[in-house]
N, C-alpha and C positions, 0 to 999 in steps of 0.2 A: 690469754691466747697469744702465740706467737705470730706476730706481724707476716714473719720470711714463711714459715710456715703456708699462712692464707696467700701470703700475695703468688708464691709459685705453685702453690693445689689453683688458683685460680687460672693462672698462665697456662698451667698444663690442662684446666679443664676448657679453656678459651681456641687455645690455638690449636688443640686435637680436635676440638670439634668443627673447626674450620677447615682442618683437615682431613677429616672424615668426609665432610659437602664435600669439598671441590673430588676428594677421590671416585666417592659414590656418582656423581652426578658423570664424572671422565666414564668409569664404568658403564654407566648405563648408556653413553652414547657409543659406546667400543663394544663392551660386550667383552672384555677380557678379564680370564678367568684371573691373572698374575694383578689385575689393578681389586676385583673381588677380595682378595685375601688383603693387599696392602690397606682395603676400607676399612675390613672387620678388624687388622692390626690399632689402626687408630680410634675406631669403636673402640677397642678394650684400653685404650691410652684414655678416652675422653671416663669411660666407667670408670676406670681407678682412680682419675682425677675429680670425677665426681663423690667419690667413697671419701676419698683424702680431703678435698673440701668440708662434706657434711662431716664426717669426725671431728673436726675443729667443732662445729656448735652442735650437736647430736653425739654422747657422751657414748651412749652402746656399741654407736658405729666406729669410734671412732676407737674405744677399746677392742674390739673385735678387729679391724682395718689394720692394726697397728703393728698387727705382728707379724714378724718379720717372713713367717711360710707362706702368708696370703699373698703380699705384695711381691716376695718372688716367686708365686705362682702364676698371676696376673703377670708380672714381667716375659715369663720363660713365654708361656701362650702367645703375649705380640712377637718376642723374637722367634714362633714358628712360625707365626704368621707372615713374616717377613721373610724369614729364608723360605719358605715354601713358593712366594713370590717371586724369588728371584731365581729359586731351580726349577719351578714346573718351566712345562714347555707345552 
């Protein structure tokens, strides 16, 4: 198992899901639709980073996880997430 591997699938599953709280929770006291989308962006950061973690010990997932259409699929989805945040109005 690659060390760099686990240690930054763990980082990005740690600190997207901290950043998914703190959004969701701004969200729910605002009620804005632009913080909405930037939650569900970081949702989809902490799930890939969850997939990318359990691939490391979970052999199916991680063969499946690994290639390379899925992960720029999961990518493309947060960055509409995010520009959609930053142009609704």
């Amino acid at each position: 198992m690659d060390n760099l591997k686990l240690f930054f699938g763990v980082a990005l599953l740690g600190f997207s899901l901290i950043l998914f709280v703190i959004s969701a929770i701004t969200y729910r006291r605002i009620g804005s639709r632009r913080l909405l989308l930037v939650s569900m962006a970081f949702a989809m950061f902490f799930v890939k980073g969850l997939l990318l973690t359990l691939g490391l010990f979970v052999e199916s997932i991680g063969d499946n996880f690994d290639s390379s259409m899925l992960v720029t699929m999961v990518d493309f989805a947060v960055m509409m997430f995010l520009y959609l945040s930053v142009v609704k109005k």
